[in-house]
Structures are given as structure tokens and as C-alpha cells.
PQR file of N, CA, C, O and H, with PARSE charges and radii, in Angstrom:
ATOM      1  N   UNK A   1      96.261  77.433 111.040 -0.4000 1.5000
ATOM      2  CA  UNK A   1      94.817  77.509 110.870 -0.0000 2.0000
ATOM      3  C   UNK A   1      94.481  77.165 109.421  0.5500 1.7000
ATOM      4  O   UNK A   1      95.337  77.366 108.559 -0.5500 1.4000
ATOM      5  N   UNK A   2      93.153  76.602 109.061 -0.4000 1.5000
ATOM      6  CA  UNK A   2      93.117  76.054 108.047 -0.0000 2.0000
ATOM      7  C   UNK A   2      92.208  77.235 106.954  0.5500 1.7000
ATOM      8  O   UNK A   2      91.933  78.402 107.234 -0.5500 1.4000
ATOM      9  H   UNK A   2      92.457  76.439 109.760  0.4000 1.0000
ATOM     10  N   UNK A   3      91.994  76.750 106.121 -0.4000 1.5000
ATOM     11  CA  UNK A   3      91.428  78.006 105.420 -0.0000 2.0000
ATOM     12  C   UNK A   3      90.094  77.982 104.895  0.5500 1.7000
ATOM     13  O   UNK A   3      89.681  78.853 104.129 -0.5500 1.4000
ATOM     14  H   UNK A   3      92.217  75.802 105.894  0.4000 1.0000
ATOM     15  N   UNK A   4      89.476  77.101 105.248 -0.4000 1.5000
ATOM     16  CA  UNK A   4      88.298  77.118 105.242 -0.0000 2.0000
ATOM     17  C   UNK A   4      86.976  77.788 105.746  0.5500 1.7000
ATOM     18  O   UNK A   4      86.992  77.869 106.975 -0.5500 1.4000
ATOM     19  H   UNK A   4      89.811  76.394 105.870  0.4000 1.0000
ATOM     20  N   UNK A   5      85.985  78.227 105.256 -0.4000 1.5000
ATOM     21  CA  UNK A   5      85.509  79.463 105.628 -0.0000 2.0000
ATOM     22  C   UNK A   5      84.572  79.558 107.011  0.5500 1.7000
ATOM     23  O   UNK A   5      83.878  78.603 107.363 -0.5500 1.4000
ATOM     24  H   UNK A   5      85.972  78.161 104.258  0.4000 1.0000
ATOM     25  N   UNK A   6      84.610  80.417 107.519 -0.4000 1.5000
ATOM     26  CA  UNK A   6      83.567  80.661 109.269 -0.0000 2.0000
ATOM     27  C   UNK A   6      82.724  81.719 109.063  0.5500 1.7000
ATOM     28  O   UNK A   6      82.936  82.923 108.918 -0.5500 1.4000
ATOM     29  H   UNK A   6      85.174  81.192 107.233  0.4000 1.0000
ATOM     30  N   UNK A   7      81.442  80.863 109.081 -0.4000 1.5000
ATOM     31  CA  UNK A   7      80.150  81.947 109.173 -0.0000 2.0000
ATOM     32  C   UNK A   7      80.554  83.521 109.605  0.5500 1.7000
ATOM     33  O   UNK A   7      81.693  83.746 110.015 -0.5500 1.4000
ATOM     34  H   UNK A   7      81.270  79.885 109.199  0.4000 1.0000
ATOM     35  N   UNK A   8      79.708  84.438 109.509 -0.4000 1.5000
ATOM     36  CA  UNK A   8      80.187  85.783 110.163 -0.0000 2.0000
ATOM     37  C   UNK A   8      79.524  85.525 111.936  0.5500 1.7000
ATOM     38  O   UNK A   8      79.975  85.956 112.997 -0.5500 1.4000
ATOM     39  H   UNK A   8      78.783  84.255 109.176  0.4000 1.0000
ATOM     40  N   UNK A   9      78.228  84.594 111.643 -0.4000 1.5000
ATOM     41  CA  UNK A   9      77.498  84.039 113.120 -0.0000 2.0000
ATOM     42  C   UNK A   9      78.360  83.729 114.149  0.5500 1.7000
ATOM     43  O   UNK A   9      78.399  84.189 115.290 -0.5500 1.4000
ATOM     44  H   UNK A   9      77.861  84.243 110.781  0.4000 1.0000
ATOM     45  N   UNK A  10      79.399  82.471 113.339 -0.4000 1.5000
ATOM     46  CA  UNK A  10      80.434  81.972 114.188 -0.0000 2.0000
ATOM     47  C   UNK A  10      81.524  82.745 114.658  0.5500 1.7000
ATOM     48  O   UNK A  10      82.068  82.705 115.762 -0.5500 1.4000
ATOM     49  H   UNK A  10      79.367  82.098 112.412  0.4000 1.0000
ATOM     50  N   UNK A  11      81.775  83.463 113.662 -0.4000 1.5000
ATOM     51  CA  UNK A  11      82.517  84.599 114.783 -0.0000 2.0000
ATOM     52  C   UNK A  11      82.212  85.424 115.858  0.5500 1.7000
ATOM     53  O   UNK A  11      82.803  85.662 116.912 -0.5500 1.4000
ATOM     54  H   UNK A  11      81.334  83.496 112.765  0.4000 1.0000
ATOM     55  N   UNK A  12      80.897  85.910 115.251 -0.4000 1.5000
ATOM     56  CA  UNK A  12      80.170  86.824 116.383 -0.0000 2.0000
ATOM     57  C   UNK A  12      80.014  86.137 117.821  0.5500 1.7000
ATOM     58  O   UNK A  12      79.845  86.698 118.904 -0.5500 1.4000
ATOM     59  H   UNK A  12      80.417  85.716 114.395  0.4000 1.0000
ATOM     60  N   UNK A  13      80.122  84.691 117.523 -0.4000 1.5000
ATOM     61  CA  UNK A  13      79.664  84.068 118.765 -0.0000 2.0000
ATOM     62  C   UNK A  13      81.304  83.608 119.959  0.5500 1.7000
ATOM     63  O   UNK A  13      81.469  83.106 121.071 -0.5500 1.4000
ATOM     64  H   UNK A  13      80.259  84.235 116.643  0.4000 1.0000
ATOM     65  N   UNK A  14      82.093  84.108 118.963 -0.4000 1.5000
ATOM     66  CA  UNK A  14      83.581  83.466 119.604 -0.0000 2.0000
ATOM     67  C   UNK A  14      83.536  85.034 120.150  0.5500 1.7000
ATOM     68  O   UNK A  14      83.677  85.137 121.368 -0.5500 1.4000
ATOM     69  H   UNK A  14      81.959  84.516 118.059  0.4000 1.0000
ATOM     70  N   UNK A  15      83.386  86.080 119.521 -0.4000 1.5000
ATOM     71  CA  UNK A  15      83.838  87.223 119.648 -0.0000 2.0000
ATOM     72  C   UNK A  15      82.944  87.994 120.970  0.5500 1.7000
ATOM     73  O   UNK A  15      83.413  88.872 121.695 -0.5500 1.4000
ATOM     74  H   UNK A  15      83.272  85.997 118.531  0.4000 1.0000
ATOM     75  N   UNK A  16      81.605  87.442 121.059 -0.4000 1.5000
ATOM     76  CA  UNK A  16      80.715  87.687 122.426 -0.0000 2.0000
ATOM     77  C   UNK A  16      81.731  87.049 123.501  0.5500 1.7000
ATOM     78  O   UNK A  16      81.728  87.568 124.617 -0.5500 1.4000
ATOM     79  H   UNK A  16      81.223  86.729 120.471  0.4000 1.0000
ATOM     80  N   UNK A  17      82.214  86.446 123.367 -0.4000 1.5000
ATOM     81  CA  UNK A  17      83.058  85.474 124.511 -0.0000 2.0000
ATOM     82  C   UNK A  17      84.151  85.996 124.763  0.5500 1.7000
ATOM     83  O   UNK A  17      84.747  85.267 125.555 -0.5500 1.4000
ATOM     84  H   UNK A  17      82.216  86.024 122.461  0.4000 1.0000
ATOM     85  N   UNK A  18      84.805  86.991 124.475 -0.4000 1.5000
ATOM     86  CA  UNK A  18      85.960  87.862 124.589 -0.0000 2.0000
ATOM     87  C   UNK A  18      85.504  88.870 125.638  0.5500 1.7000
ATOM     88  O   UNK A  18      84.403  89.391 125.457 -0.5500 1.4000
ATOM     89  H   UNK A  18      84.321  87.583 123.831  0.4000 1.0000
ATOM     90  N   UNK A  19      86.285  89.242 126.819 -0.4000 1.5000
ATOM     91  CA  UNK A  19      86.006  90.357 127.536 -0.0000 2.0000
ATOM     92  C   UNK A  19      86.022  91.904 126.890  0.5500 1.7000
ATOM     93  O   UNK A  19      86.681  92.008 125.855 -0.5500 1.4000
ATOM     94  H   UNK A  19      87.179  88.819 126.966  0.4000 1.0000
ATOM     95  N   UNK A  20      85.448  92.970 127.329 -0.4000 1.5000
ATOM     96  CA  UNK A  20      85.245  94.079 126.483 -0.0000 2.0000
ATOM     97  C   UNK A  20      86.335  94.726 126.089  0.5500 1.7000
ATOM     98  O   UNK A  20      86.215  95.527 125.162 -0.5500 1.4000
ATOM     99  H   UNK A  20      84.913  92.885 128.170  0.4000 1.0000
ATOM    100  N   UNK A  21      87.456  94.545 126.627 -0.4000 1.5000
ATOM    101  CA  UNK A  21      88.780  95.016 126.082 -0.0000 2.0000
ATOM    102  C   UNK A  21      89.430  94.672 125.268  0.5500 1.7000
ATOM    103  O   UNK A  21      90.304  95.266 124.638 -0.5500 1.4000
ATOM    104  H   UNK A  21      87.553  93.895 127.380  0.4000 1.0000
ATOM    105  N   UNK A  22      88.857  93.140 125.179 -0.4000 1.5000
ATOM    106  CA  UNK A  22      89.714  92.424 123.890 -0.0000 2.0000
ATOM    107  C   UNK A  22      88.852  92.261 122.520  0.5500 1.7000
ATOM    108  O   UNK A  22      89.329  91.907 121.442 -0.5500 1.4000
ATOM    109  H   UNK A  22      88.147  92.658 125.691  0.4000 1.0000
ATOM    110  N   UNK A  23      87.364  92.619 122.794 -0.4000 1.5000
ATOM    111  CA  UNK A  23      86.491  92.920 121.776 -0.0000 2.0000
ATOM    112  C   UNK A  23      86.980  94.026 121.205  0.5500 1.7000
ATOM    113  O   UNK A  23      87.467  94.050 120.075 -0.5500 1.4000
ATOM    114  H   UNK A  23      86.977  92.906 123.670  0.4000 1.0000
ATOM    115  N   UNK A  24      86.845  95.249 122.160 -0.4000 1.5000
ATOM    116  CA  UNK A  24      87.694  97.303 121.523 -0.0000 2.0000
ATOM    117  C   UNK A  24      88.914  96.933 121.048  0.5500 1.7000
ATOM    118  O   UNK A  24      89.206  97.790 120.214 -0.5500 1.4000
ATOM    119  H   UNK A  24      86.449  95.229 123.078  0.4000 1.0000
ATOM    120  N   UNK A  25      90.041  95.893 121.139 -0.4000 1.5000
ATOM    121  CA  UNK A  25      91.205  95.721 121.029 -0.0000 2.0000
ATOM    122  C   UNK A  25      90.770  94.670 119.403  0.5500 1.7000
ATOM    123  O   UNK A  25      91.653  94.839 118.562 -0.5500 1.4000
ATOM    124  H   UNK A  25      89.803  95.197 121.817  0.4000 1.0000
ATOM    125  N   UNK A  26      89.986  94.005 119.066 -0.4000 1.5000
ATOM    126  CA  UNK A  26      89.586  93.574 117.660 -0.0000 2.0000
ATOM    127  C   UNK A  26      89.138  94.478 116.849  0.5500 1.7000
ATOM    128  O   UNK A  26      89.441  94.626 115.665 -0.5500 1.4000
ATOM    129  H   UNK A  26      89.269  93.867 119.749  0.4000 1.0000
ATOM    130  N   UNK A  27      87.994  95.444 117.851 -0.4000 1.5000
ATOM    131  CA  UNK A  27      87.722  96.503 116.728 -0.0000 2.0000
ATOM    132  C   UNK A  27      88.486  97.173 116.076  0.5500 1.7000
ATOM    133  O   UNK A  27      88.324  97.445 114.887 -0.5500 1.4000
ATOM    134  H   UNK A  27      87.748  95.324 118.813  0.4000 1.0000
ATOM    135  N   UNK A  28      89.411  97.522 116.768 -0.4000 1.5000
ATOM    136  CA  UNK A  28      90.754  98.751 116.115 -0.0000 2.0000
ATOM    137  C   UNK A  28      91.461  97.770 115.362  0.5500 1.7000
ATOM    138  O   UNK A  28      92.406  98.361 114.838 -0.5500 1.4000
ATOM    139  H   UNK A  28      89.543  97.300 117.734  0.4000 1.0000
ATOM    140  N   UNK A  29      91.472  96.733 115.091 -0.4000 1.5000
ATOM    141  CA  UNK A  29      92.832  95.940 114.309 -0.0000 2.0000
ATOM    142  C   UNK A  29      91.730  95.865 113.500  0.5500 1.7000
ATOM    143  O   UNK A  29      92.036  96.344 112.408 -0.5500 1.4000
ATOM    144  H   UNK A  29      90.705  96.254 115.517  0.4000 1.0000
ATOM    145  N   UNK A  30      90.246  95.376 113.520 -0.4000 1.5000
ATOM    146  CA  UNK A  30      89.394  95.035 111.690 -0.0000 2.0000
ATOM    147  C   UNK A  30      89.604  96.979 111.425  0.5500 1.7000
ATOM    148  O   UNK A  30      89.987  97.522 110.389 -0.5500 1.4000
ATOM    149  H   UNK A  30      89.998  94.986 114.407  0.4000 1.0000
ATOM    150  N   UNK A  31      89.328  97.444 112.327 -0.4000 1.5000
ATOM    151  CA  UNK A  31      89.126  99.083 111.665 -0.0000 2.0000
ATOM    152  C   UNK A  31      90.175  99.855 110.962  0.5500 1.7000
ATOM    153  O   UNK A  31      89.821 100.736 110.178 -0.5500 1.4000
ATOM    154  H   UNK A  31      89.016  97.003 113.168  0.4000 1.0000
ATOM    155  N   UNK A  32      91.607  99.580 111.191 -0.4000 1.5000
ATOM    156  CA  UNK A  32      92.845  99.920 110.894 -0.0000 2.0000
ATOM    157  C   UNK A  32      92.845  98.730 109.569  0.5500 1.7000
ATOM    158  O   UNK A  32      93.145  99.278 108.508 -0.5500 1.4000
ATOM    159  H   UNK A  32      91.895  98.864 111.827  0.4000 1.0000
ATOM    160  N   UNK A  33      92.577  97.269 109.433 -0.4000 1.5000
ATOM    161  CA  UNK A  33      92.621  96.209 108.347 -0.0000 2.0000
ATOM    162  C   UNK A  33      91.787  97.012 107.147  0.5500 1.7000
ATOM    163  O   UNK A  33      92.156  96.966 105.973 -0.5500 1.4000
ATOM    164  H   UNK A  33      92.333  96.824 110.294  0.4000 1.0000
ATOM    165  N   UNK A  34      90.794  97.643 107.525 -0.4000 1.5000
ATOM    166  CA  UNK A  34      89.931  98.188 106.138 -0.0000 2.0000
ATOM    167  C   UNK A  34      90.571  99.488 105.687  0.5500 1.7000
ATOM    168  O   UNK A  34      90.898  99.711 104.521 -0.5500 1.4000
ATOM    169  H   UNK A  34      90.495  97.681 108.479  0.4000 1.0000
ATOM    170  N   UNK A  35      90.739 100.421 106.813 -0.4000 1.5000
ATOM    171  CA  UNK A  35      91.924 101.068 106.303 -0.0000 2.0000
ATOM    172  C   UNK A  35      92.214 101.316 104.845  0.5500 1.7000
ATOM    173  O   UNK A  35      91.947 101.892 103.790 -0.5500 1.4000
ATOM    174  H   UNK A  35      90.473 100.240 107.760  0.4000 1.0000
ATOM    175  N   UNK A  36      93.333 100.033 105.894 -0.4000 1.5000
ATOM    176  CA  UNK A  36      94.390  99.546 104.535 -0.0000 2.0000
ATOM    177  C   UNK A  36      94.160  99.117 103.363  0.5500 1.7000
ATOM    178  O   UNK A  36      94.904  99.301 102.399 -0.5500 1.4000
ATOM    179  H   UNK A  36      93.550  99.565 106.751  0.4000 1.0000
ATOM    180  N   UNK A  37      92.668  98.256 103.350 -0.4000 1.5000
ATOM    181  CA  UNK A  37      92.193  97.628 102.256 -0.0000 2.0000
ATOM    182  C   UNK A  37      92.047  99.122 101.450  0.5500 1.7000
ATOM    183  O   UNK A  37      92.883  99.645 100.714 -0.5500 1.4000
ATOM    184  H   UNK A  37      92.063  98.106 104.133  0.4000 1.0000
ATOM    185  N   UNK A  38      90.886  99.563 101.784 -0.4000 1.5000
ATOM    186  CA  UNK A  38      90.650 100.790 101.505 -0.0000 2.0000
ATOM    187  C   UNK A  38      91.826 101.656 100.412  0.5500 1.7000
ATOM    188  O   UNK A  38      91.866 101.822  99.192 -0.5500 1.4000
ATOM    189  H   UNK A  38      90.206  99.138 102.382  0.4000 1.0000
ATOM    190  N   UNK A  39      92.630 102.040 101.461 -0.4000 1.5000
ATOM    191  CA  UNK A  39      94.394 102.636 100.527 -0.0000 2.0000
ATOM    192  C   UNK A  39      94.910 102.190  99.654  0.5500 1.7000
ATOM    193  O   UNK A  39      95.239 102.821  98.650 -0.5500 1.4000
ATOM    194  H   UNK A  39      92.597 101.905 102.451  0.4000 1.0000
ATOM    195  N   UNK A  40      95.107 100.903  99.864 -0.4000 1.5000
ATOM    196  CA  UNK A  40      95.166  99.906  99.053 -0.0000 2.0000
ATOM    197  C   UNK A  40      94.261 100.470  97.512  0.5500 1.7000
ATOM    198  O   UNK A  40      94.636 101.211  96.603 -0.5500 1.4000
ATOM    199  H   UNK A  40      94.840 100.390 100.680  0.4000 1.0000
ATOM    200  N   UNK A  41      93.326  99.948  97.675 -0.4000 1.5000
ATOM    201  CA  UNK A  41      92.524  99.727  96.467 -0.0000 2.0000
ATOM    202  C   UNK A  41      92.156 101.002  95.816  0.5500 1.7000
ATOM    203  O   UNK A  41      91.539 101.005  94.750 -0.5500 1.4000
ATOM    204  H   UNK A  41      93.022  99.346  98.413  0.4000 1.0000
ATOM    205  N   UNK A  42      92.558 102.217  96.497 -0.4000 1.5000
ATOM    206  CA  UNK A  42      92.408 103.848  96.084 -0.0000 2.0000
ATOM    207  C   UNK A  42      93.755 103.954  95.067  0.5500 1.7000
ATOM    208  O   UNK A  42      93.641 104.359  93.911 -0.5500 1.4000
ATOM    209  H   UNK A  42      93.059 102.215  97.362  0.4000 1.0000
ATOM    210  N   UNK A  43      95.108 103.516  95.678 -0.4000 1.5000
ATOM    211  CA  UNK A  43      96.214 103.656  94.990 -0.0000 2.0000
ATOM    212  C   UNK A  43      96.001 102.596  93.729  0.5500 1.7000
ATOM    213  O   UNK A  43      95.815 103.102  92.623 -0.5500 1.4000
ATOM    214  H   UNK A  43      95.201 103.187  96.618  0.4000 1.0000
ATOM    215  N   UNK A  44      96.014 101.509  93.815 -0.4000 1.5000
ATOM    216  CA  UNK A  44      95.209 100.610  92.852 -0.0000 2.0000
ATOM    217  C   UNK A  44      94.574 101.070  91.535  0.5500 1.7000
ATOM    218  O   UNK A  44      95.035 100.737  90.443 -0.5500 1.4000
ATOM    219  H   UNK A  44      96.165 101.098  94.714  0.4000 1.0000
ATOM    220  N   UNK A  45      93.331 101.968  91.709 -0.4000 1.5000
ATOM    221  CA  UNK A  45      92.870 102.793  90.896 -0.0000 2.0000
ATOM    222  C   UNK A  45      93.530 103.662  90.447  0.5500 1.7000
ATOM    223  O   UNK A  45      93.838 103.732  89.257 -0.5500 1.4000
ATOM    224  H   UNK A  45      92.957 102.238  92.595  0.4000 1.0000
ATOM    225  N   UNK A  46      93.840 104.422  91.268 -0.4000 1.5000
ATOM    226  CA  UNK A  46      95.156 105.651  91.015 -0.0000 2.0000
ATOM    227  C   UNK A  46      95.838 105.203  89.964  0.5500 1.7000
ATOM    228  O   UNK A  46      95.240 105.234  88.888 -0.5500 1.4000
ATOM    229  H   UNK A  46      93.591 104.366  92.234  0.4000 1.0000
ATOM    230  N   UNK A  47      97.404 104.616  89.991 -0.4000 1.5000
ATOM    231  CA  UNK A  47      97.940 103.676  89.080 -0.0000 2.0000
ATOM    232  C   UNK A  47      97.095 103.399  87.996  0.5500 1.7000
ATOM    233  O   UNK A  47      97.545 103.856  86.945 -0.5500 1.4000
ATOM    234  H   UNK A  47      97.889 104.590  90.865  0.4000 1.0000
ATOM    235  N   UNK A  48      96.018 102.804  87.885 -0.4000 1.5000
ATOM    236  CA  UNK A  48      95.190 102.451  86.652 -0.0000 2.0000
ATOM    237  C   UNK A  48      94.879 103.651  85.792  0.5500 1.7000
ATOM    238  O   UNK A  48      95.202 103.728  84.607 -0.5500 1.4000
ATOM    239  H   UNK A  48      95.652 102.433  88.739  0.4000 1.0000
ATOM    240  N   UNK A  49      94.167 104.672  86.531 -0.4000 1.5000
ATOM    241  CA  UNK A  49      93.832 105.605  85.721 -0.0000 2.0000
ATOM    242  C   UNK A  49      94.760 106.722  85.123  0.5500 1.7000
ATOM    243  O   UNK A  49      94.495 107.603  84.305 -0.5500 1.4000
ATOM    244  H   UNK A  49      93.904 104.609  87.494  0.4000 1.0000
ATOM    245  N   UNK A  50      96.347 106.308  86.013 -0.4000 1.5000
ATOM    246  CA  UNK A  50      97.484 107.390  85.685 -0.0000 2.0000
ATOM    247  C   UNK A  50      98.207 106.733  84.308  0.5500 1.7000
ATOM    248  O   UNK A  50      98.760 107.449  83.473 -0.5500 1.4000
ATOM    249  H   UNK A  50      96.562 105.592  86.677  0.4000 1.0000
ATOM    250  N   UNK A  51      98.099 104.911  84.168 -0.4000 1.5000
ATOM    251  CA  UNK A  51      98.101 104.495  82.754 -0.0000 2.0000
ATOM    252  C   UNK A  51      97.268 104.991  81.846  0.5500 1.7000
ATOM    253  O   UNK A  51      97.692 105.480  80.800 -0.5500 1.4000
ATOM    254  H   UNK A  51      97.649 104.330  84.846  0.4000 1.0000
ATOM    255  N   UNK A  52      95.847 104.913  82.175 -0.4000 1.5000
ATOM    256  CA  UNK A  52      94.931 105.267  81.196 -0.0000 2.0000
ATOM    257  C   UNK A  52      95.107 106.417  80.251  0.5500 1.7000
ATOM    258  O   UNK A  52      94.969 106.546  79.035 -0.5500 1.4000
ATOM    259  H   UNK A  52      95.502 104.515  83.025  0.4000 1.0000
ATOM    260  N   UNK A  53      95.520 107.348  81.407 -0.4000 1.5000
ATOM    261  CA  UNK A  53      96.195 108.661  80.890 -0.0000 2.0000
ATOM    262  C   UNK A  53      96.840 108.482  80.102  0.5500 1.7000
ATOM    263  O   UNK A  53      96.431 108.733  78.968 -0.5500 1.4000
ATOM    264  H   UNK A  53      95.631 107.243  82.395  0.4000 1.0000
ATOM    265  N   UNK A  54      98.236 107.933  80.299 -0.4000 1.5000
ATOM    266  CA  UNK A  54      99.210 107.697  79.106 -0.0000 2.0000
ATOM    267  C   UNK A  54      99.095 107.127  78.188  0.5500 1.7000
ATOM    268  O   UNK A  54      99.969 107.258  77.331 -0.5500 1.4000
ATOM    269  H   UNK A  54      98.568 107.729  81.220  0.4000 1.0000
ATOM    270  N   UNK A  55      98.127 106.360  77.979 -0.4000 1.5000
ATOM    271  CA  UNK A  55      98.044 105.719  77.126 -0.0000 2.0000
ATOM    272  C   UNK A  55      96.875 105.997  76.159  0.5500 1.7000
ATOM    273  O   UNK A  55      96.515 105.482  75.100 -0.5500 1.4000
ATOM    274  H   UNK A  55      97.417 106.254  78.675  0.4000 1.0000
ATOM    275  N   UNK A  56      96.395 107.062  76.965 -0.4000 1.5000
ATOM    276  CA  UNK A  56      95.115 108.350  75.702 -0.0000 2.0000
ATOM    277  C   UNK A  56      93.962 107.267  75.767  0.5500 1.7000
ATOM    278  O   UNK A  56      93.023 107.256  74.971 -0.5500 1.4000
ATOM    279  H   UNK A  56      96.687 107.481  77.825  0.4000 1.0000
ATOM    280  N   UNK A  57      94.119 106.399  76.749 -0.4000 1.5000
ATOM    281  CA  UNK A  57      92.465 105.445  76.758 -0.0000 2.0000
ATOM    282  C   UNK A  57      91.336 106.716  77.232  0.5500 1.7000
ATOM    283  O   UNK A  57      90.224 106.718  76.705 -0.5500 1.4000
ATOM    284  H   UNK A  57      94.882 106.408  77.396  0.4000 1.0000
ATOM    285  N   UNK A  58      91.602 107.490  77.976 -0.4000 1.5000
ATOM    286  CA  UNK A  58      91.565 108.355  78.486 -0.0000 2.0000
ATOM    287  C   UNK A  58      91.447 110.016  78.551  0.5500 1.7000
ATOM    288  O   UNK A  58      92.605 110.427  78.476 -0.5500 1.4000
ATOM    289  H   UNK A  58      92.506 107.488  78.405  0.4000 1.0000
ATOM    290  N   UNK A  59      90.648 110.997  78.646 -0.4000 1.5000
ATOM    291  CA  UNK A  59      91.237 111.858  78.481 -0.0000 2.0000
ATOM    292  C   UNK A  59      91.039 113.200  79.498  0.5500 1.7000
ATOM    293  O   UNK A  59      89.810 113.218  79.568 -0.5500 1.4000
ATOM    294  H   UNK A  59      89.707 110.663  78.708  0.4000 1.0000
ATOM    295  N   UNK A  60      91.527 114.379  80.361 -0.4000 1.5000
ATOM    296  CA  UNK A  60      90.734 114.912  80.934 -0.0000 2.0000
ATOM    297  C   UNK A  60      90.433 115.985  80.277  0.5500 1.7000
ATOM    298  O   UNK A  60      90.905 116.460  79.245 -0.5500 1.4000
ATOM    299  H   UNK A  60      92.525 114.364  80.304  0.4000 1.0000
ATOM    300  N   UNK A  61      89.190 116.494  81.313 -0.4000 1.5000
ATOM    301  CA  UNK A  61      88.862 118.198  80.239 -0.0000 2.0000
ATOM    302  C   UNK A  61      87.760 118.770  80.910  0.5500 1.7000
ATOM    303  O   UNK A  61      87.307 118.325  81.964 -0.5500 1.4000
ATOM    304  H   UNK A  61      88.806 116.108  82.152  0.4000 1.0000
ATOM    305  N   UNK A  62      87.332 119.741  80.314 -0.4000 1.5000
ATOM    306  CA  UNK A  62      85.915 119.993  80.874 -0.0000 2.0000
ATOM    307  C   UNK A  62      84.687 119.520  80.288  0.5500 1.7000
ATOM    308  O   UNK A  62      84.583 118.590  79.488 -0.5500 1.4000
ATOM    309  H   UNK A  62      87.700 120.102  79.457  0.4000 1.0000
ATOM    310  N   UNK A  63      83.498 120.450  80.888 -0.4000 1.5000
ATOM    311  CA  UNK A  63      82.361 119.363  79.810 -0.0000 2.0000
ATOM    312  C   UNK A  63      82.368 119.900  78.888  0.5500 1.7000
ATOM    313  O   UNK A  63      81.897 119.225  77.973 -0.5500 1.4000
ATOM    314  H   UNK A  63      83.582 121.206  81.538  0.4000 1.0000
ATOM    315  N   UNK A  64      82.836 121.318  78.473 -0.4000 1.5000
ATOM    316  CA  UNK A  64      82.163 121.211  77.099 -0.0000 2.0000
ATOM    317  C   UNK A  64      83.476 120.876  76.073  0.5500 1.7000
ATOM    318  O   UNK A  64      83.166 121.011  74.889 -0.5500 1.4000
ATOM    319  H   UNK A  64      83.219 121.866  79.217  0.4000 1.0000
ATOM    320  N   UNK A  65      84.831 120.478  76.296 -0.4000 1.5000
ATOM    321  CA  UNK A  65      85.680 119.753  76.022 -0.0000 2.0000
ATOM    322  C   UNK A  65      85.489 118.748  75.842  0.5500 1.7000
ATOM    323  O   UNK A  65      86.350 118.387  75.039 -0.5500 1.4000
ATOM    324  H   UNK A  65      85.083 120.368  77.257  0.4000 1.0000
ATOM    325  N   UNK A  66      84.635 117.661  76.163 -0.4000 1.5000
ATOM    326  CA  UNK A  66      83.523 116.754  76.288 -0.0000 2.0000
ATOM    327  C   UNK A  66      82.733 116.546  75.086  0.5500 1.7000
ATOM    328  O   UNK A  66      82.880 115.777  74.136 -0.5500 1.4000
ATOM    329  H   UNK A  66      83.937 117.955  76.816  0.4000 1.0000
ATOM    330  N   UNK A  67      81.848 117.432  75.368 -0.4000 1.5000
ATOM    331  CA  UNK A  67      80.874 117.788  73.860 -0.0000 2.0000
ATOM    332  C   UNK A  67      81.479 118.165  73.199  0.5500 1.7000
ATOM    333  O   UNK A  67      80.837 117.673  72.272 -0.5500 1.4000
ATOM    334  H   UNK A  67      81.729 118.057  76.140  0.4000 1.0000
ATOM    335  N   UNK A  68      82.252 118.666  72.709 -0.4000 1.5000
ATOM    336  CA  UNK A  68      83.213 118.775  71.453 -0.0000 2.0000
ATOM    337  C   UNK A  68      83.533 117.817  70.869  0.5500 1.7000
ATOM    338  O   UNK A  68      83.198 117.608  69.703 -0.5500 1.4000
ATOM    339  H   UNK A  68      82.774 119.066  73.462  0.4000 1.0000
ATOM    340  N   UNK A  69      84.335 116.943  71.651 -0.4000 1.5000
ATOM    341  CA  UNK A  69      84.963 115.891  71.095 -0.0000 2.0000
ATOM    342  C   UNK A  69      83.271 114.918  70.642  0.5500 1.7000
ATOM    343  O   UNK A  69      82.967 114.822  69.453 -0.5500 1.4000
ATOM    344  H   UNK A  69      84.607 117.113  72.598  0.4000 1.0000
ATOM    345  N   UNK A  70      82.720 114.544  71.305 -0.4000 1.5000
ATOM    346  CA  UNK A  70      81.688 113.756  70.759 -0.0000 2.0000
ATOM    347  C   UNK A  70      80.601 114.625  69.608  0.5500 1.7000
ATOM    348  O   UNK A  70      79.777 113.937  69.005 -0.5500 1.4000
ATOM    349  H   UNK A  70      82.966 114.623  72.271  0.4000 1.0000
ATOM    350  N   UNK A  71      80.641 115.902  69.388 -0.4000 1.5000
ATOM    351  CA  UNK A  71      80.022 116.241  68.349 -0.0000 2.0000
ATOM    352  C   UNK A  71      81.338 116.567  67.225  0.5500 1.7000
ATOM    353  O   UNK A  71      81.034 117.107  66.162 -0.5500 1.4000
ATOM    354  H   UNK A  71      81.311 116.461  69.878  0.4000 1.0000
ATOM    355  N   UNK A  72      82.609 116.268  67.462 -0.4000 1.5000
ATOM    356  CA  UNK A  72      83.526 116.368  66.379 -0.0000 2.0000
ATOM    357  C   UNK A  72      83.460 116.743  65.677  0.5500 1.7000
ATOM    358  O   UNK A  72      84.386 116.705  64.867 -0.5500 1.4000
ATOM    359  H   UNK A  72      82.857 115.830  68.326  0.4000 1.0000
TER
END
């Protein structure tokens, strides 16, 4: 398949043409695909902000740990 892009229309219109089992049987594979995207991009962040940490870009605390530091 080539990689060029298909309206969301044009799908909708291939995807009306599918009997209802194989439509519920697409839903669960895009619904399980975001998922993943989803996990994906949570751990993603995760990782980022567990550098940030180490690397004191960063810092945690409370708020008035917070205001402290910015009234120094």
C-alpha cells in the first residue's frame, strides 16, 4: 500500500461497506491502537521528566517550597 494520504470521508465510506462485525472488529483494533499510542506517549513523558529530575532542570516540592525558592 502506498503512503499517500485518505480523507477521513474516504474511509468512512469504505468502512460503511463492511458488515457490522467487521466494523466492531475495526473498532477494537483503532481502540486498542490509541491505547498504545496513548502508553506510549505517557512513558515518553515519564522518561523525560525522570531526566529532568536528574538533571535539577527540575525540581519537586510543595507550594510553599515553591515560593521560597522564587522569593530567595
Amino acid at each position: 500500500m502506498g503512503t499517500e494520504a485518505v480523507s477521513i470521508n474516504t474511509v468512512l465510506e469504505y468502512v460503511d461497506k463492511l458488515d457490522i462485525e467487521d466494523q466492531q472488529y475495526l473498532q477494537e483494533i483503532i481502540y486498542r491502537r490509541l491505547l498504545d499510542a496513548k502508553r506510549t506517549a505517557i512513558v515518553r513523558r515519564a522518561k523525560q521528566a525522570k531526566a529532568n529530575v536528574r538533571k535539577h532542570v527540575i525540581r519537586s516540592g510543595t507550594a510553599k517550597d515553591l515560593l521560597a525558592d522564587l522569593n530567595g
